[in-house]
C-alpha positions in Angstrom: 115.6 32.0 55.4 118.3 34.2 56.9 121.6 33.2 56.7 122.4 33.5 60.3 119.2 31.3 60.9 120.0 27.3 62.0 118.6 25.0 60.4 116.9 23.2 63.1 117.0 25.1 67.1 118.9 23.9 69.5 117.2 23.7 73.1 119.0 24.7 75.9 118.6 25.3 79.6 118.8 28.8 81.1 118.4 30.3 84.3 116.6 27.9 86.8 116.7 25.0 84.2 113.8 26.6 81.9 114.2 26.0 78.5 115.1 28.5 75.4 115.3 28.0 72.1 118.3 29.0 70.0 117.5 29.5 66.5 120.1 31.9 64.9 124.0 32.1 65.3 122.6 35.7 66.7 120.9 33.6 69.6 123.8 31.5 69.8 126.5 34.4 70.4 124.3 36.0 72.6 124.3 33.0 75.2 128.0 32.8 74.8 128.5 36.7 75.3 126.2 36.6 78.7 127.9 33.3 79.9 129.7 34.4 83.0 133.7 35.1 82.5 134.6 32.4 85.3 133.2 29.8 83.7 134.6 30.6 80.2 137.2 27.9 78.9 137.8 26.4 75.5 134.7 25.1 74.4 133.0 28.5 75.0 136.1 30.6 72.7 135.8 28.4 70.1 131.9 28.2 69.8 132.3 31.7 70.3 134.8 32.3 67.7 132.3 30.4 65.2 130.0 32.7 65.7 131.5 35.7 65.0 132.7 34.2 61.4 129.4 32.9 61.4 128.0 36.4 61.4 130.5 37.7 59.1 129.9 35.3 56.6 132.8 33.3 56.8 131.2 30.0 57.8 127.9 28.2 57.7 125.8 29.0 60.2 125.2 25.1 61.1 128.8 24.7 61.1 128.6 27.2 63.9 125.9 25.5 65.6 127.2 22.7 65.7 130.2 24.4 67.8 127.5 25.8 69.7 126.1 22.3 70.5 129.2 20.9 71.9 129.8 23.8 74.4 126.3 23.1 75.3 126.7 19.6 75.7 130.1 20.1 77.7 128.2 22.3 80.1 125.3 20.1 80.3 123.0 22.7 79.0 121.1 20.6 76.7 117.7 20.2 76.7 116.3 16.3 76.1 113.6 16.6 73.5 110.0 15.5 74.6 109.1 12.3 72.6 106.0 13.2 70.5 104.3 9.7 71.6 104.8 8.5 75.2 104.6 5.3 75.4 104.4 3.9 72.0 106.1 0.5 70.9 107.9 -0.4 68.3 107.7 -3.9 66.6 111.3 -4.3 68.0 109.5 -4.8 71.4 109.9 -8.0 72.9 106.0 -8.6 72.3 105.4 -12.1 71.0 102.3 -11.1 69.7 103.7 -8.2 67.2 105.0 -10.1 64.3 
């Protein structure tokens, strides 16, 4: 694996809401580079800053992902991830019939 690459992507939203994957602190800066200048504030300089070390080897990539995540999350840019089974139970369910 390269070492720029995340260990598991994160999914945002772009453009008219589709969704993107970003898999590498290469993806990640990327984003932050084309995210327009008005709209810039701390989140986005120190996900930002991550990166860079990030891609000079300074920090983990994950540790800048994780940067990366919370700018997302500030700017509600996160994708929900589609639950592999819809409508499955768990025993938790208030079922009396599942012991």
């Amino acid at each position: 694996m390269k070492p720029d690459m995340f260990r598991e992507p994160v999914t945002i939203l772009v453009g008219l809401g589709f969704p993107a994957k970003v898999c590498s602190v290469m993806d990640a800066y990327r984003h932050l580079v084309e995210w327009p200048g008005s709209f810039r504030d701390a989140a986005h300089s120190v996900a930002l800053n991550a990166c860079q070390a990030a891609l000079r080897g300074e920090i983990e990539a994950d540790t800048a992902r994780g940067l990366f995540v919370a700018f997302a999350e500030k700017h509600e840019l996160l994708s929900a991830e589609t639950p592999l089974v819809l409508g499955a139970r768990s025993r938790n369910d208030s079922d009396p019939h599942v012991q």
